[in-house]
Structures are given as structure tokens and as C-alpha cells.
N, C-alpha and C positions, 0 to 999 in steps of 0.2 A: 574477916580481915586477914587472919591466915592463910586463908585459901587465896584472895588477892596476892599478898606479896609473894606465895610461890609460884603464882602464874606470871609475875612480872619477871623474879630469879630467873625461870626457862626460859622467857620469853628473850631477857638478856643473853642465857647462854647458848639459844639457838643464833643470836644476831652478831656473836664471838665468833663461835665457832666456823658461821657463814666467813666473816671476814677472815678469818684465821687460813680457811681452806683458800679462798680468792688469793692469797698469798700464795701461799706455797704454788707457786707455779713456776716454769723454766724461764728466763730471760735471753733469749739470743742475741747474741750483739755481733755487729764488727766494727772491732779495732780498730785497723790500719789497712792499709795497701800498701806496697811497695813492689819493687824490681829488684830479683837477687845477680847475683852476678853474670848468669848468664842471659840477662835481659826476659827471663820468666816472671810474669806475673805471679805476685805473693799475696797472700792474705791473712789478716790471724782472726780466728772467730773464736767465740766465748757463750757458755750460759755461765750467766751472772743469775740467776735462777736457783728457789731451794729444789727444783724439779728436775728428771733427769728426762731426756728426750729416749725413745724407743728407737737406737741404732737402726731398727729394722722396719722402720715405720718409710713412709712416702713422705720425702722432704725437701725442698730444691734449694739451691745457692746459682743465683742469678747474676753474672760479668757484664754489665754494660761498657760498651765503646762508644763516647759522642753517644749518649744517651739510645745506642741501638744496639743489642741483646749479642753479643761475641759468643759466649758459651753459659752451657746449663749444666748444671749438675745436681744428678737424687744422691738425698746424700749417703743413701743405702750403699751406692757401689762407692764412694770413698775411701782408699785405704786407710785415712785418719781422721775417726770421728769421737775422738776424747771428750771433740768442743761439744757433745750434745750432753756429757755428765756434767751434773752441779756443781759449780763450782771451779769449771774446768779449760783451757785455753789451747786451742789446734794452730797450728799453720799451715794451709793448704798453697802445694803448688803449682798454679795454672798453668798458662801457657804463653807465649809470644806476640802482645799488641802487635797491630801494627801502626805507623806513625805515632803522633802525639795527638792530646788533648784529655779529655774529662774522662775517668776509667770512676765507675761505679758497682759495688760489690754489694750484692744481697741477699744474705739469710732466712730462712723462708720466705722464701719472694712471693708465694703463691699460699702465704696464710694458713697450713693445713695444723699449726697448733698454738694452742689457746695462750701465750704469753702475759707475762708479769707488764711488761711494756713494751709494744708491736710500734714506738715511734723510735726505736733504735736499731733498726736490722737491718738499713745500709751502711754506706760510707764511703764518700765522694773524694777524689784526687786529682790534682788536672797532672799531668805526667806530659814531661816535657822534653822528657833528654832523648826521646824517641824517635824524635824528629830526623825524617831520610832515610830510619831504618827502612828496609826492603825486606821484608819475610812475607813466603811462599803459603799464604792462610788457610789457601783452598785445596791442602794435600792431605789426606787419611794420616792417622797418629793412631798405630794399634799399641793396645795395650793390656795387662794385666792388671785391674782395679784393686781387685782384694781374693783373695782366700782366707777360708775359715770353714768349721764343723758344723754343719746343719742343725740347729736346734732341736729339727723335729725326725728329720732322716738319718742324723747321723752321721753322713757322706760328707767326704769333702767336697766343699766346693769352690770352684775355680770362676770368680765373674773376672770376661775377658770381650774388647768392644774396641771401637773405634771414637775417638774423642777427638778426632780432627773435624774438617769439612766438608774432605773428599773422599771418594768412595773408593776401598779395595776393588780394583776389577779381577782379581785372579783368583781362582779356588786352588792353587797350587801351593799350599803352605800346612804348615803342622801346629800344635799345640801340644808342648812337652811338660810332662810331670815328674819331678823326681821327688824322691822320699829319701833325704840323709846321704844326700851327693850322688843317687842312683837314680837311672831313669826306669820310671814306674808305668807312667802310662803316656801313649801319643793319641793323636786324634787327627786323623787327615780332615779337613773343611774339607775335600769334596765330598764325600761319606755323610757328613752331617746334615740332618734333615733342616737344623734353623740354622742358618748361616747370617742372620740379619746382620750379627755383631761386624760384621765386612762395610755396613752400611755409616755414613756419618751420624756422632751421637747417639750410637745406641749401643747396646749390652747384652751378654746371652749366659748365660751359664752351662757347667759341666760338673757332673755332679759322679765321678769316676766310680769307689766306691770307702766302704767305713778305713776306720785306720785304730789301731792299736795303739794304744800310749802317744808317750809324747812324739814329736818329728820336724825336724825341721825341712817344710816344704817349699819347693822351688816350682814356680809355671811359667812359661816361655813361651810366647805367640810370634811369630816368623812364619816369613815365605819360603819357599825353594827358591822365589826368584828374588833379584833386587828389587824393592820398589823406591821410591823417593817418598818419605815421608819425614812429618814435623822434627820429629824425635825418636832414638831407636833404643834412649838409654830405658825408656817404659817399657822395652818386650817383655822386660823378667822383674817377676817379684818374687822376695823370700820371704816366708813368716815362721815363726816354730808353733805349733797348732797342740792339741791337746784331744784326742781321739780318746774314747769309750774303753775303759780297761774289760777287752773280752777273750774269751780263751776260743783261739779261731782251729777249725778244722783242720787236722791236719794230712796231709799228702799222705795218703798207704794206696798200698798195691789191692789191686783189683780185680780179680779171675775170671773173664771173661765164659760164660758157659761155651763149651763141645757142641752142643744141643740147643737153638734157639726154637723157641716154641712158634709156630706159622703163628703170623700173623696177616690175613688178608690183604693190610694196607701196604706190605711190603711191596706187592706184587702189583701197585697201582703206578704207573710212570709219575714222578712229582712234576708238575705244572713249572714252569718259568712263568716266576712274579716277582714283583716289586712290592709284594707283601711278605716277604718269608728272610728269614737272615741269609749271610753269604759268610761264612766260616774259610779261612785261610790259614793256615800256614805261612807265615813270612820269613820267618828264617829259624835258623837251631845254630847255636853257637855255644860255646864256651866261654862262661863270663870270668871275670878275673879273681872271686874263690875255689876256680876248678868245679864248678859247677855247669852241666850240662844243662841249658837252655835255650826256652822256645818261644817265640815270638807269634800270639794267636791274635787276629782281627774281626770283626763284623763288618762287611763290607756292604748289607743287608740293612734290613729292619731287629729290632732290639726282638732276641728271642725269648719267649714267654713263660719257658720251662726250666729256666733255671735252676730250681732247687727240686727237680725230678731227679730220675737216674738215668733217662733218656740220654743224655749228652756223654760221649765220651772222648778219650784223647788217648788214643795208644801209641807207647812207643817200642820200637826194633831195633835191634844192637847188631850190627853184622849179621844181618837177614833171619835176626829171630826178637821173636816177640819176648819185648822182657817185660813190662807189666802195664796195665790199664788205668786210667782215673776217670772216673766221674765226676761231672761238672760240680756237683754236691759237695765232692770231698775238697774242692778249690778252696783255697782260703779268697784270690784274686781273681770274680768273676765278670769284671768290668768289660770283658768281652763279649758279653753277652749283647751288651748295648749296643744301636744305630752308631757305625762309627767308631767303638768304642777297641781299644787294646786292652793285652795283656802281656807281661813277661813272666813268665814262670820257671822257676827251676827245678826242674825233675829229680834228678841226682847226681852224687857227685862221681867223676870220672879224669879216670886217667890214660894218656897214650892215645895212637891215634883208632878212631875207630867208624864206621860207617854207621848214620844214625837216620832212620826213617820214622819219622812224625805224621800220624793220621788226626785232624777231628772227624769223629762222625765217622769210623770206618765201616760201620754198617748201614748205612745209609738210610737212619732211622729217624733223620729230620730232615722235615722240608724245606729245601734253600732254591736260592735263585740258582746255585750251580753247584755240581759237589767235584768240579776238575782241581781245582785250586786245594781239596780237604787235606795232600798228602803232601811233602815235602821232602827231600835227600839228601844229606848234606854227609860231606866225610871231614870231621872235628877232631883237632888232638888240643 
């Protein structure tokens, strides 16, 4: 008999418990639609949910126009996704209908999680004051989505894409990072091996390198040239991010040996390819703490040897060698990468003086060219 009622207890506490978890799940919802002042599509989305949704997971929010699909969005590259925590309410903002009628907005449009209730995750408006607007639909809208510190890397990263419907045609533009009102790193599109983010609706990332304490970071997607698109106030986003408290490498002097030991390969011509990085020199300046710096590129393939002692950067003061670094001792070696820059500052200096910057002066890595390794500039 006892044995009976305890097999009925468990049997109840398994069929609790069941229900209890069946709860606890996220609810997405949308609110409302509206137009904010400057005729932008708005949205507010919510988990009304004990569950919080995975920021990082694969998630879409679906714009319908007159019942036919406007814009998509994962809501991974969002830069506001509060709405996926319990509890919690976002407004995201779209972009510019065109005329009027029936606008429909949906939260996991495409079902990829398991919700508390899945017959709340539109919300229909007929939109009416639209009517005659004229906007230009079919133009590229580049933008910066989000930055944030890589979970698993570390790095920061920079997701940056096109959210319009027309396509960039130009590789003639940059991608600028600053760290704390300075600029940190650039990246010319033509250099870069995926360029897709140029393409309508889609996203790429840039993943420069870690970051030290806190920052407040700035990324900036621009052309060299004008183009026409939707909106230009999306090139720049700023977040303050939160970087790995690590004790980075620091710059010292380097003595290059009198005596290099043969090495066979030296004496081999390096091949021209489009497998090998392309090291430059872009310029040496003076930046505004009196500090002598230098502007190094990858114009190349991302080189593989970066935390060797292979790589070096020597520099010359009025036609003498004042000291060497190794790529190793970098703290900033985002140069290493396809595309990738760096600014670095060597030391500090006063008056004017004649400065010649090498990478690579021994010509001990294989690159597409080593004409571009040196640089000469006269800096006060």
C-alpha cells in the first residue's frame, strides 16, 4: 500500500515538474508599430516570457508591406536586443515604407524557438499618412549593426553590412575604428577578402584585435566617394565595451645581430602570389602627444607567423638605426591580418627630424612585394 502511494507522489511530481518546465519558456511578442518623426518605421518587441532568448542564437524579425516581405532581420546583428531578456521591452528602428497600407511586423518569423505562446509574434497596422510619399527603396543603406567583445575570441568585433536593396558598386571606401576618440584601426574594402557586406541584406564581420579594460568604441563604414543612399546617419555606431583585463606586451628595444646566421632560404627569389601578405608602410607622423608614429598595412593574405620573432619593424633617426621590434613585442598586431591596419607609436620625440621606417628589413618573409616595406618621411 505504501509502496503504491509513493509511486503515485513521483508519479505526480514528475507530471509538476513537466508542467512547471513547459512554463518557464520565453514569450516574444509585438506591441505596436508606428512612424517616428522622421517617417522611420518603429517597432516595440517584448519576452513576456520566464525564459531569456540566446542574443547570439539565429533569430529573425520579419516587415511585411501589403502582405509582401520589405526587410528581414537576424536579430543577432541588432544593435538592441534587451527585447530577447525576461521580462524585457526593445524598440527597434526600421526604415522608410513606401506609400501606405497594411505594415506587419514579426518576431521569430521563421520559428527557430520553442515559446510560451507562438500565436502572438505579429502585429498588423494599416499606415495611412504615407500615402505619395516617394522614397528611393532600391538604394544600398551601409551601416554599422553592432560591436561587442567576442565571447570566445576575445576581439572585438565590428558587424558592419548593407540593409538597404541596392547594392554598393564601389570598393573605394574604408571602415574606421577608433578607441577613446582615437583612430585605432582602418580597413580599406578593396583589400578585404569578403566584401559581401557591400551586397543588399547582408553582414560581415571584423574582428581587429583584443582590447584592454573598459573603451568607448566608435566604427564608421564610408566611401571615398559620394554614393546615394537611404540614410548616412547609420555609418557610425558608438558603444563602451568591456575588454579582458590583461597585462599587454610591451614595446622595448631590440638588437638586431652584426652576424645573421645563412640561412639557405634567404638566397631563394620569393615568388609573386596572392598567397603571401603585402607589408607597407603608409605613413609616419606625429600624433598630437608628441609621439612618433606609424601607420603599417596588409595589403596581402593575413600572415601566419605572428607571435614568431620572424617579423620586424625597424626604425632610423637621421640615417641611423635607432632600435628594432618584433612583431611579438606588439601589443597591436591587427596588421597582420587580410586588409588589416595598425597605428603604432614608437616613441616620443621632439624638433624636427628625418625618420625612415622598414617592416621586414631583411627580407625574411614572403610577400607579394617588398618595394612598398620602407617609408621616409621628415616629421617635427
Amino acid at each position: 500500500m505504501i509502496k503504491k502511494l509513493l509511486t503515485g507522489v513521483l508519479a505526480m511530481a514528475v507530471l509538476m515538474g513537466t508542467a512547471y518546465a513547459a512554463l518557464n519558456l520565453p514569450d516574444l511578442t509585438v506591441n505596436d508599430v508606428d512612424l517616428d518623426s522622421n517617417s522611420r518605421l518603429t517597432f516595440s518587441l517584448s519576452n513576456n516570457g520566464d525564459d531569456s532568448v540566446d542574443p547570439y542564437s539565429d533569430g529573425f524579425v520579419y516587415v511585411y508591406v501589403n502582405d509582401q516581405v520589405a526587410w528581414t532581420y537576424n536579430w543577432k546583428y541588432l544593435k538592441e536586443t534587451g527585447f530577447l531578456n525576461a521580462g524585457e521591452t526593445s524598440v527597434i528602428t526600421s526604415q522608410i515604407p513606401k506609400g501606405s497600407g497594411d505594415v506587419r511586423v514579426c518576431v521569430d518569423a521563421r520559428s527557430n524557438v520553442e515559446e510560451l505562446n507562438e500565436e502572438n509574434n505579429c502585429f498588423s497596422r494599416e499606415v495611412a499618412d504615407l500615402a505619395g510619399l516617394s522614397v528611393p527603396t532600391e538604394l544600398p543603406d551601409l551601416t554599422i549593426q553592432d560591436l561587442y567583445i567576442d565571447p570566445m575570441s576575445k576581439r572585438l568585433t565590428i558587424v558592419q553590412g548593407n540593409t538597404g536593396r541596392g547594392e554598393v558598386i564601389t570598393h573605394d571606401g574604408r571602415t574606421n575604428i577608433y578607441v577613446d576618440g582615437r583612430l585605432k584601426w582602418s580597413y580599406k574594402w578593396a583589400t578585404l577578402n569578403d566584401r559581401s557586406f557591400l551586397q543588399p541584406m547582408t553582414f560581415t564581420m571584423l574582428q581587429p584585435n583584443k582590447l584592454n579594460g573598459s573603451h568607448e568604441v566608435t566604427a564608421c563604414i564610408s566611401t571615398e566617394e559620394v554614393i546615394n543612399e537611404v540614410s548616412k546617419r547609420n555609418n557610425c555606431f558608438t558603444k563602451t565595451v568591456e575588454g579582458k583585463q590583461y597585462v599587454s606586451k610591451p614595446i622595448k628595444p631590440f638588437r638586431i645581430p652584426s652576424v645573421v646566421k645563412k640561412n639557405p632560404s634567404f638566397n631563394i627569389p620569393k615568388p609573386v602570389s596572392n598567397n603571401h601578405p603585402d607589408f607597407s608602410v603608409e605613413r609616419v607622423f606625429m600624433n598630437e602627444d608628441g609621439m612618433l608614429s606609424v601607420e603599417i598595412a596588409n595589403n596581402g593574405r593575413r600572415y601566419t607567423d605572428q607571435d614568431g620573432e620572424i617579423g620586424i619593424i625597424e626604425l632610423h633617426l637621421d640615417g641611423k638605426k635607432k632600435v628594432a621590434y618584433t612583431f611579438s613585442e606588439l601589443s597591436d598586431t591587427a596588421f597582420v591580418w587580410q586588409g588589416g591596419e595598425s597605428i603604432l607609436e614608437l616613441l616620443p620625440l621632439t624638433g624636427g627630424h628625418q625618420v625612415k621606417v622598414c617592416i621586414d628589413p631583411m627580407d625574411q618573409i614572403r610577400e607579394t612585394t617588398d618595394a612598398n616595406n620602407c617609408l621616409t618621411e621628415f616629421v617635427r
